[in-house]
C-alpha positions, 0 to 999 in steps of 0.5 A: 123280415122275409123278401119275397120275389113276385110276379107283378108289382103290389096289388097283384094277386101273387100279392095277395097270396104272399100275404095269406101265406107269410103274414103282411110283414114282409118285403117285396121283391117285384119282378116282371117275369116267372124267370126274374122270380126264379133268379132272384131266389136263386142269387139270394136276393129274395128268400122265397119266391110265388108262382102262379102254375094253374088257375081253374077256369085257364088252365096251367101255365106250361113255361112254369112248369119247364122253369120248376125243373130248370131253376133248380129251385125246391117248392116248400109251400103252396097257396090256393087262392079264390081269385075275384076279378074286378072292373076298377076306374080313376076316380070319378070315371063311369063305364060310359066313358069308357074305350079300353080295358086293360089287364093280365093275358091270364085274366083277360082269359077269365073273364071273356064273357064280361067282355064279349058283353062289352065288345066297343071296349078295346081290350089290351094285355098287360104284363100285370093285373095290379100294372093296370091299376098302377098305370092309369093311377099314375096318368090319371086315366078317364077312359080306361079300366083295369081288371084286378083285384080289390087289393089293387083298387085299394093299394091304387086308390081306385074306383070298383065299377063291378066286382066278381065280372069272372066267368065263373068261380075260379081259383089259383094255385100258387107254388111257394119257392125257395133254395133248400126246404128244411121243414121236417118231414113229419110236417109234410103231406105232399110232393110235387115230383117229375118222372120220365117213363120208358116210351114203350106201351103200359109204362104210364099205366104201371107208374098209376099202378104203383101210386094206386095200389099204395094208396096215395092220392095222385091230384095232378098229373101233367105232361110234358114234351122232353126237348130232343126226343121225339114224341117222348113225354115227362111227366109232372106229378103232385101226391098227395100223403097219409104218412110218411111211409107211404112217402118213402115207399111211392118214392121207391116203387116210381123209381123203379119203374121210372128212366127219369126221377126228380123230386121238385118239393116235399111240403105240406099242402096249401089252403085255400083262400076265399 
């Protein structure tokens, strides 16, 4: 049975992303923080680990990406997950009875028009979505609410007041970690990779270049601070492949035009769940 570190407890949606990539026969390693996901991986003490890196309505979660390079771990998968929110109760509770909400920074953010709607409700973050539900499960909370997903109201045994209260449709994508990949290559179609260029005018220019003119599909591209250099900046990158010899020769040619090069995962590209 594989070991699985995520973020959040049961009923969170890194849960729910676990289960659409490795089935329901796994073990789950619960952990509070990014950082803890990635330590458990690394002392062996969970197989693979999921982390949330962006969401289309809130944007990415910069500190992930720091901890993509500092953790030493490879990506070997990706899942891309419909993320429905959802206003769940204790059991017998009305949104009349009502004073606060709780939930996740990152879905709190999702959702502000469904609360700007409602503002009496004191709105408090959580460390965890499916930590909300837990939380007024466990002291019988009558006049609180949780925004999570349906697989936390039914790993909780709660009430849905109202479903699908994001703004708008929203999707997560989630990175799938682990030690040493050892998938064959044949298999893969996408790299996530981190370059730093000259800080010289056209340096980027030439890196978009080199991606274009072989034809491979460039669908992320984020910057990055480089700590100590002033207004210097690395660059995380995800390309995406046609065959293999496309990917031996973009490896190559950034090389070349690159200070910095550093290979986060060859994998092949995620579904996405609805």
């Amino acid at each position: 049975m594989k070991r699985i570190a995520i973020q959040g407890l049961k009923g969170s949606f890194h849960h729910e992303a676990a289960l659409h990539h490795f089935g329901d026969q796994i073990m789950l390693n619960e952990c509070e923080t990014f950082r803890s996901v990635v330590n458990q991986v690394l002392e062996s003490e969970a197989d693979f680990g999921l982390m949330a890196i962006e969401n289309s309505l809130a944007g990415c979660i910069i500190p992930n990406y720091a901890l993509l390079r500092q953790g030493g771990l490879t990506i070997c998968g990706e899942v891309i997950l419909q993320v429905k929110m959802n206003l769940m109760v204790y059991n017998g509770t009305s949104i009349s009875d009502l004073k606060e909400i709780q939930s996740h920074q990152m879905a709190i953010r999702q959702c502000s028009n469904f609360l700007d709607n409602h503002e009496r409700l004191r709105v408090v973050e959580s460390f965890d979505t499916a930590g909300s539900a837990r939380h007024i499960k466990e002291n019988k909370l009558s006049q609180v609410a949780a925004i999570a997903s349906s697989l936390a109201a039914k790993t909780y045994d709660l009430t849905i007041l109202q479903s699908g209260i994001e703004n708008k449709e929203s999707f997560t994508r989630f990175l799938v970690l682990t030690k040493s990949s050892n998938q064959a290559e044949e298999e893969t179609d996408k790299a996530s990779i981190y370059l730093e260029t000259k800080h010289e005018p056209g340096a980027l220019a030439k890196v978009l270049t080199a991606v274009s003119d072989l034809r491979v599909n460039l669908s992320k591209l984020q910057s990055h601070p480089v700590s100590g250099w002033e207004r210097t900046y690395g660059f995380f990158m995800d390309l995406e492949f046609s065959d293999s010899g496309q990917k031996s020769k973009v490896f190559h040619e950034l090389a070349s035009l690159s200070e910095v090069i550093e290979n986060l995962g060859v994998y092949k590209k995620g579904k996405i769940y609805e």
